[in-house]
Backbone as CSV, one residue per row, in Angstrom:
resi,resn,N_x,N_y,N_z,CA_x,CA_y,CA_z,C_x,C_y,C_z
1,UNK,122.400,101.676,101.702,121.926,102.469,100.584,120.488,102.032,100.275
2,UNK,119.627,103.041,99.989,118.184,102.866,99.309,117.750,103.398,98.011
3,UNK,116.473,102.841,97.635,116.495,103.458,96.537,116.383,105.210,96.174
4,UNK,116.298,105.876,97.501,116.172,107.317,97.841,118.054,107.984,97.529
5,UNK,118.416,106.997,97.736,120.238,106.961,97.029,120.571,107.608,96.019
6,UNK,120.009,106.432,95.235,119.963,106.292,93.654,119.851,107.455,92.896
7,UNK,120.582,107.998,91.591,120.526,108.707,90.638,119.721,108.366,89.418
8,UNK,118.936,109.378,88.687,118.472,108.544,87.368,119.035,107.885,87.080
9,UNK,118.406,106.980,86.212,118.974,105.837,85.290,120.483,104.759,86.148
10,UNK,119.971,105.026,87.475,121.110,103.788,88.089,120.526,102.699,88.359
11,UNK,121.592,101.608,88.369,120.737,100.429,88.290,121.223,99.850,89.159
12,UNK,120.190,99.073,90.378,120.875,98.303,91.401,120.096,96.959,91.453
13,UNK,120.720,95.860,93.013,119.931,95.305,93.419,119.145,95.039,94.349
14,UNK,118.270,94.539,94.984,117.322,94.914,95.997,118.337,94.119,96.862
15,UNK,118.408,94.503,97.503,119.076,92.979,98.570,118.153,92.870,100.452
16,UNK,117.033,93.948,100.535,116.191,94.018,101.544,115.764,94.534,101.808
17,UNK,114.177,94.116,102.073,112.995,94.405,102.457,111.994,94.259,103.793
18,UNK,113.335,93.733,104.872,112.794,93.640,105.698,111.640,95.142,106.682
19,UNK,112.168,95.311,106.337,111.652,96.942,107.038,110.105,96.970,106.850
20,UNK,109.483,95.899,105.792,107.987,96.244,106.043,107.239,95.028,106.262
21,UNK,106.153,95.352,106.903,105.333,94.244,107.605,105.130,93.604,106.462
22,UNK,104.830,91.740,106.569,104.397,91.063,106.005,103.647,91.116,105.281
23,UNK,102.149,91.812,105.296,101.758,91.959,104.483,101.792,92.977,103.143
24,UNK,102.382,94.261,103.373,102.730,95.424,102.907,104.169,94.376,101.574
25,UNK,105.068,93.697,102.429,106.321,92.588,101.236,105.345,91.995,100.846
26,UNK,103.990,91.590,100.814,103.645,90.302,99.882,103.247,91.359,98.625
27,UNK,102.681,92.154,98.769,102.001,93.342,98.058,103.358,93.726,97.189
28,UNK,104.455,94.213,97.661,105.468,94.683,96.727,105.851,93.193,95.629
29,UNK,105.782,91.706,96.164,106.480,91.143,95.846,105.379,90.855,94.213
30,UNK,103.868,90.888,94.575,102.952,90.805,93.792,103.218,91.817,92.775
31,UNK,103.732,92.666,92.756,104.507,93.648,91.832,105.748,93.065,91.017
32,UNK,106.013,92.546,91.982,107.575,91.919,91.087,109.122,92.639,92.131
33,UNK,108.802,93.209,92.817,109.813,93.479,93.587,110.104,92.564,94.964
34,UNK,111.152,92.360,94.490,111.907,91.153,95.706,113.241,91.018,95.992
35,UNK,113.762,90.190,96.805,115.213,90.835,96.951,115.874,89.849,96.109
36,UNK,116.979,90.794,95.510,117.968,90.334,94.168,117.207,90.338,92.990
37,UNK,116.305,91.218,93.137,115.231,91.903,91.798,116.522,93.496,91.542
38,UNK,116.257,93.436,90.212,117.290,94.189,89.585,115.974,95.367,89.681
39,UNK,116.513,96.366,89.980,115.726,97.670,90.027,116.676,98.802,89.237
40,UNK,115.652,99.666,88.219,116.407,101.077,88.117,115.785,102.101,88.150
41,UNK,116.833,103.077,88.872,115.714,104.483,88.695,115.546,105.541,87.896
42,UNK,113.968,105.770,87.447,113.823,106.018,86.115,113.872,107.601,86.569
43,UNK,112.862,108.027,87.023,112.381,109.685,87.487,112.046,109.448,88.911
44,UNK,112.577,111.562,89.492,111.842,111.457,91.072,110.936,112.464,91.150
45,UNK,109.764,112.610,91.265,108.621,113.095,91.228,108.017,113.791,92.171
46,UNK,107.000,114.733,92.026,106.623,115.668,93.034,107.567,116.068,93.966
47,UNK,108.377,116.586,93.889,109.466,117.203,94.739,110.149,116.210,95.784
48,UNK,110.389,115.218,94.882,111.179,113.989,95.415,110.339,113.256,96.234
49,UNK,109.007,113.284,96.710,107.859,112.547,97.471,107.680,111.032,96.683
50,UNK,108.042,110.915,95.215,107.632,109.811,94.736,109.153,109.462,93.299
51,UNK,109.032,108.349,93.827,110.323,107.437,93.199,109.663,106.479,92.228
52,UNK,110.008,106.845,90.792,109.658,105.931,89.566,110.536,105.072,89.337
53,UNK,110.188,103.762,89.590,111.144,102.742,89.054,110.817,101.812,88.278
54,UNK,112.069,100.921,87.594,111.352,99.897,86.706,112.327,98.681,87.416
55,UNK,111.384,97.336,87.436,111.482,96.303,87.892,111.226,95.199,86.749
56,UNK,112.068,94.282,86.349,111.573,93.614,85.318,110.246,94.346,84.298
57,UNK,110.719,95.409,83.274,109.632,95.758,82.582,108.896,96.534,82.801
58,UNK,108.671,96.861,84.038,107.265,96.962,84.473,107.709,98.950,85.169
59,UNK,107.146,99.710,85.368,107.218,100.947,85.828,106.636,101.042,87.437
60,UNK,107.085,100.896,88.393,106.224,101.307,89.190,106.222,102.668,90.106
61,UNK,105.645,103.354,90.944,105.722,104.616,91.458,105.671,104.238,92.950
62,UNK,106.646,104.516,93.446,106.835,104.282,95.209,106.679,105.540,95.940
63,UNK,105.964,105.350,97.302,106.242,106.917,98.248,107.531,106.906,98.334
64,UNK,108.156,108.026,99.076,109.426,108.087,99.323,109.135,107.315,100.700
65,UNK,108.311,107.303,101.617,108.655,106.413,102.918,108.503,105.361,102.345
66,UNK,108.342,104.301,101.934,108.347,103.088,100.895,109.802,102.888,99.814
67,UNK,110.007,104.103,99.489,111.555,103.962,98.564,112.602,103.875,99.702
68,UNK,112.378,104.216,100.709,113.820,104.631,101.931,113.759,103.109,102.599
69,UNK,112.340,102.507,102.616,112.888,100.755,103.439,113.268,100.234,102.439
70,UNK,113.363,100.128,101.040,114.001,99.343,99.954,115.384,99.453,100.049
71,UNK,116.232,98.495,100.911,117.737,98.724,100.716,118.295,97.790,99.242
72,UNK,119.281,98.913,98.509,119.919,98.521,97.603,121.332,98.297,97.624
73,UNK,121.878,97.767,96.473,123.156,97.423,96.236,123.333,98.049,94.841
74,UNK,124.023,99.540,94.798,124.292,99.563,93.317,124.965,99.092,92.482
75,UNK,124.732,98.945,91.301,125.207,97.260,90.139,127.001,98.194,90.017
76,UNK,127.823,97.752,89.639,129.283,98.600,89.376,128.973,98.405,87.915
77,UNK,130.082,98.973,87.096,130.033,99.495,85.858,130.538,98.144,85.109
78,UNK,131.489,97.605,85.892,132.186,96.528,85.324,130.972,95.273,85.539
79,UNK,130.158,95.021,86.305,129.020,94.261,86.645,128.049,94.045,85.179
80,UNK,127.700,95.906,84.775,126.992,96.097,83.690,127.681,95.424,82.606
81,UNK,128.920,95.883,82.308,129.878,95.151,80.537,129.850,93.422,81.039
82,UNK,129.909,93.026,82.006,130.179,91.558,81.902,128.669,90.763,81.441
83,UNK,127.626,91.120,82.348,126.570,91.146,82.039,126.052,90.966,80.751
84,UNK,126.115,92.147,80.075,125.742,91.794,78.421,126.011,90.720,77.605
């Protein structure tokens, strides 16, 4: 699953990023995205070409070829109530 998966407002975790060259992961990670970074998705934009997400706080806007190497793990419901 990727974040191209995902429904509004679902919330997962990153669990890999291998899919992009070294330097392209240092750049996401300088963002705050990393694996077992809690991601959710906020809006999908320009006719699904661009994926709004929030990462600790923060909003960021991904291509969709950039949202499809982000593999996720979506959080379960029971994950969310224990959590709080």
């Amino acid at each position: 699953m990727n974040v191209t998966d995902l429904k509004k407002q679902d919330i997962a975790k990153i669990t890999s990023l291998k899919k992009f060259d070294k330097r392209f992961m240092n750049r996401l990670m300088d963002l705050g995205i990393y694996e077992s970074a809690e991601v959710t998705l906020l809006n999908v934009l320009a006719f699904d070409k661009l994926y709004l997400i929030e990462v600790d706080d923060i909003e960021i806007c991904l291509r969709k070829e950039d949202a499809l190497n982000i593999e996720v793990k979506k959080w379960s419901i029971y994950l969310l109530v224990t959590r709080m």
